[in-house]
C-alpha positions in Angstrom: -164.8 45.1 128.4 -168.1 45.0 130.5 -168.9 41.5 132.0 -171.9 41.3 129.8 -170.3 41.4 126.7 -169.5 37.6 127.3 -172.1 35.6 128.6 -172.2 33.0 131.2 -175.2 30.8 132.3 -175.8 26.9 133.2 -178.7 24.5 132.9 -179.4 20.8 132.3 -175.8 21.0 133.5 -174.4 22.2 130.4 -172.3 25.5 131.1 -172.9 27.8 127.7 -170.4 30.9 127.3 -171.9 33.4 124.8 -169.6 35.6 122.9 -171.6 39.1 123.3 -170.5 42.0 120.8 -172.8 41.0 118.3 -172.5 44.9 116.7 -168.6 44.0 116.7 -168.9 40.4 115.5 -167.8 39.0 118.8 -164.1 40.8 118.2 -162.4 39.7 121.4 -161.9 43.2 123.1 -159.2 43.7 126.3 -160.3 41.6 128.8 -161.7 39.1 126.7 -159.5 36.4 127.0 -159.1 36.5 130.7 -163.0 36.9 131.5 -162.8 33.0 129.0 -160.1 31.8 131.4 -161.9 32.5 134.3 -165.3 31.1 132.8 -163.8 27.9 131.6 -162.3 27.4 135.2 -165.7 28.0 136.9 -167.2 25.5 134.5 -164.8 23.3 135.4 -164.7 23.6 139.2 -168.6 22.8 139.1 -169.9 19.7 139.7 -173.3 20.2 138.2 -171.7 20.9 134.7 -171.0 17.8 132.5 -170.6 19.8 129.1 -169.5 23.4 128.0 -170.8 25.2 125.0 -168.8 27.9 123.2 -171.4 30.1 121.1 -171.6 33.5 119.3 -174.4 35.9 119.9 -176.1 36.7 117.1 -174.7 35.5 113.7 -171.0 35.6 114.4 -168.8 33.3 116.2 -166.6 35.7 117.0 -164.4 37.9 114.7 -160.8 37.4 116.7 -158.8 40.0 118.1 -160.0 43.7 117.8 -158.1 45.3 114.7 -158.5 48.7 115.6 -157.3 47.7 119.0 -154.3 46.5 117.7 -153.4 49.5 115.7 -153.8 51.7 118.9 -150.8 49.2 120.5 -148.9 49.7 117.3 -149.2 53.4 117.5 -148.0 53.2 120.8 -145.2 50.7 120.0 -146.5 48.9 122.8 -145.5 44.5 122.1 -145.9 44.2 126.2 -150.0 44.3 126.1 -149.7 41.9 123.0 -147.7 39.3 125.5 -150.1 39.5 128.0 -152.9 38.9 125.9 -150.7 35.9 124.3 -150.0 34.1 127.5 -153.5 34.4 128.7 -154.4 32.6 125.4 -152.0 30.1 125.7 -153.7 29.2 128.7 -157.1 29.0 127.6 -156.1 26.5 124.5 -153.9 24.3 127.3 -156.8 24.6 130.2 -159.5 23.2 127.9 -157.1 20.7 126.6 -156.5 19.8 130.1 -160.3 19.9 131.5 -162.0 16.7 132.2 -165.5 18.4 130.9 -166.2 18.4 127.4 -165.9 21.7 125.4 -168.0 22.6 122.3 -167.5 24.7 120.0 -170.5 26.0 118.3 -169.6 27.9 115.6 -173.0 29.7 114.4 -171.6 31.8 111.8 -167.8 33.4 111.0 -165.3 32.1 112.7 -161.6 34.0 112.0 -158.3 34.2 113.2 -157.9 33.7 116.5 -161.6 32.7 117.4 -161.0 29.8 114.9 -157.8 28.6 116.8 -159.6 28.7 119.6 -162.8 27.0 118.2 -159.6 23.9 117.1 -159.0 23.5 120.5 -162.5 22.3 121.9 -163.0 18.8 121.7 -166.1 19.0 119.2 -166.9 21.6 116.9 -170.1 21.8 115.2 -171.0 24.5 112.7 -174.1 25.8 111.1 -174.3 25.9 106.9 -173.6 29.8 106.9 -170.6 29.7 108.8 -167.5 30.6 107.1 -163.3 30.2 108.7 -160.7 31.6 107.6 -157.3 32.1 109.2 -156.6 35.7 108.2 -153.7 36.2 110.3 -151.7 37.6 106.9 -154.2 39.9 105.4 -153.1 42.2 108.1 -149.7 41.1 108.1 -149.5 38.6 111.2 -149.0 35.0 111.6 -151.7 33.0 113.7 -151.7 32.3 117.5 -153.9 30.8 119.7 -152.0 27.4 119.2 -153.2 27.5 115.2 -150.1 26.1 113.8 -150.3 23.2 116.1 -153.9 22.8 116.4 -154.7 23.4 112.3 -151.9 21.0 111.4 -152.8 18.2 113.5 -156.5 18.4 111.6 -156.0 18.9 108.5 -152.1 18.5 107.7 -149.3 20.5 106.7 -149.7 21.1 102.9 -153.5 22.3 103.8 -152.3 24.2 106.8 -149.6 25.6 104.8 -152.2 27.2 102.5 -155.1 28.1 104.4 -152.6 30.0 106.6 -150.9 31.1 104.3 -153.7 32.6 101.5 -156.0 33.6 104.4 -159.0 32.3 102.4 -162.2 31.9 103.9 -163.5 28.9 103.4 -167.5 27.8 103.8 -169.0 24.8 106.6 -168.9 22.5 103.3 -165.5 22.7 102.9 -164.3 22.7 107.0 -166.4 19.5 106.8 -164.5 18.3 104.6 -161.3 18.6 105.8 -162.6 18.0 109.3 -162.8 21.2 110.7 -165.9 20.9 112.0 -167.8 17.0 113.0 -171.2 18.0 111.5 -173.1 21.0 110.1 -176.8 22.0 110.9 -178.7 24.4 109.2 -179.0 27.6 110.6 -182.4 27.5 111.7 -182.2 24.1 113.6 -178.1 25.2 115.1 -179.0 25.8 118.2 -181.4 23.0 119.4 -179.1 20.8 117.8 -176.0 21.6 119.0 -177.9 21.6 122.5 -179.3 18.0 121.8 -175.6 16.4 121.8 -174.5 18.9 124.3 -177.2 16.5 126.6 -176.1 13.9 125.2 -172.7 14.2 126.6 -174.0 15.7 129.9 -176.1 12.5 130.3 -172.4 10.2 129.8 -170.6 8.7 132.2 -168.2 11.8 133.7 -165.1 9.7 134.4 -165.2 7.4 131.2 -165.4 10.7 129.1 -162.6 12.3 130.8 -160.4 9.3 130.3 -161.4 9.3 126.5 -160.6 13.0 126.6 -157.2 12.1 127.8 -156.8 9.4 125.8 -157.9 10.9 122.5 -155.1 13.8 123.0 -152.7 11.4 124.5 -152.8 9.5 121.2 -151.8 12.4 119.4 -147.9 12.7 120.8 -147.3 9.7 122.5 -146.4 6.1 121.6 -149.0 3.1 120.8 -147.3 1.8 123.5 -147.1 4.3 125.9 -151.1 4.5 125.2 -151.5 0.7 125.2 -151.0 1.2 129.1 -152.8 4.3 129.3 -156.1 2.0 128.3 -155.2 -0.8 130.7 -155.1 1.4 133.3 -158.1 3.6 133.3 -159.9 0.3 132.0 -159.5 -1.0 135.3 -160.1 2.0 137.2 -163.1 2.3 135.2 -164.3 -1.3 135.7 -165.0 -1.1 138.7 -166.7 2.5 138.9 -171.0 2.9 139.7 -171.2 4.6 136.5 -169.7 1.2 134.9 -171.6 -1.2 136.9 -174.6 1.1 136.1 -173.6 0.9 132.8 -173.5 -3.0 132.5 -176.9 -3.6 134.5 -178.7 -0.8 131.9 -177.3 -2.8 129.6 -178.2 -6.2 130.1 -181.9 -5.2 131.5 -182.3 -3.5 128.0 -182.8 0.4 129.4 -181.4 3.8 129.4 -178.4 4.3 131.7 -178.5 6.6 134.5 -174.9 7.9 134.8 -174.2 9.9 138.4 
């Protein structure tokens, strides 16, 4: 895959990485996954970036892994590409899990199989009304990766899980509202500008604070009330004392706009 079939470009310090195979609905071709590893990790080594967008060019998300790619590995018998490609995914799910930046996913139209696990694992996902999900893992036969069982389950649940993984259906931005897919939909012809609105929104936040919450938020999701209980008491303190905090307090109490550094 040629560099320039994923994108890569900052401003306003937001870091937006552009899925670019529009003619192939973003399907994530060979090097795909590595060239998002290595993207994410220059995001995140950056000062200047305080958010990162996901996005499809044109009016996919992205399509998931390359079908006819995958016969070509079937015809050779070939499981050892598929492993690679696996791991490299794994990584990218537990790197932006990990990141203190926040990730969002944009989803500006379809969204399927793999590409939607990977769309669960950014921290917000907005979609526009056209988009459609589906985990179509079994209409060719497969199971979902990408984290999907984990990530899909702790959204929506097991018995919903069960049967969107299970049918393969898609389902329509109404619907992944509903069952909290996605935080919000925009209409298509706004997506953009809006998703970029709360993209500087969350640049403009205090870095550390929304790091912590990051932590917090999937902290909560395996650990005790206890074990987060002291989590809170001690980032609150470190936080306390921080210039974005005492920025924080002094916006506050002479009644303007913060200036987070």
């Amino acid at each position: 895959m040629k560099n320039d079939e994923i994108l890569y470009s900052v401003a306003d310090k937001i870091a937006t990485i552009t899925f670019n195979r529009p003619e192939a609905r973003n399907a994530f071709g060979d090097t795909t996954r590595d060239r998002i590893e290595a993207l994410l990790s220059e995001a995140e080594s950056d000062n200047d970036v305080r958010c990162v967008i996901i996005i499809g060019a044109g009016s996919a998300f992205a399509a998931g892994g390359d079908v006819k790619g995958m016969g070509e590995l079937q015809a050779g018998h070939d499981t050892q590409v598929l492993a690679q490609r696996m791991q490299v995914a794994a990584r990218v799910v537990l790197f932006i899990r990990a990141m203190k930046t926040p990730v969002i996913a944009a989803i500006n139209g379809a969204a399927a199989g793999g590409a939607l696990n990977l769309a669960l694992a950014c921290d917000i996902r907005y979609a526009s009304d056209n988009a459609i999900f589906s985990q179509s893992f079994v209409k060719i036969g497969l199971v979902p990766d990408w984290g999907g069982h984990y990530l899909l389950t702790q959204v929506v649940g097991s018995g919903r899980a069960m049967e969107l993984m299970m049918l393969g259906e898609a389902i329509d931005s109404t619907t992944a509202l509903r069952l909290g897919i996605v935080n919000e939909v925009f209409p298509v012809a706004t997506f953009r500008e809006q998703v970029q609105s709360r993209a500087q929104k969350l640049a403009a936040g205090p870095r550390d604070a929304l790091a912590a919450i990051k932590q917090g938020v999937y902290a909560g999701c395996k650990q005790s009330l206890a074990d987060i209980l002291a989590f809170e008491e001690a980032t609150q303190i470190k936080a306390f004392l921080s210039d974005d905090a005492r920025e924080g307090v002094r916006a506050f109490i002479e009644k303007r706009a913060p200036n987070f550094n």
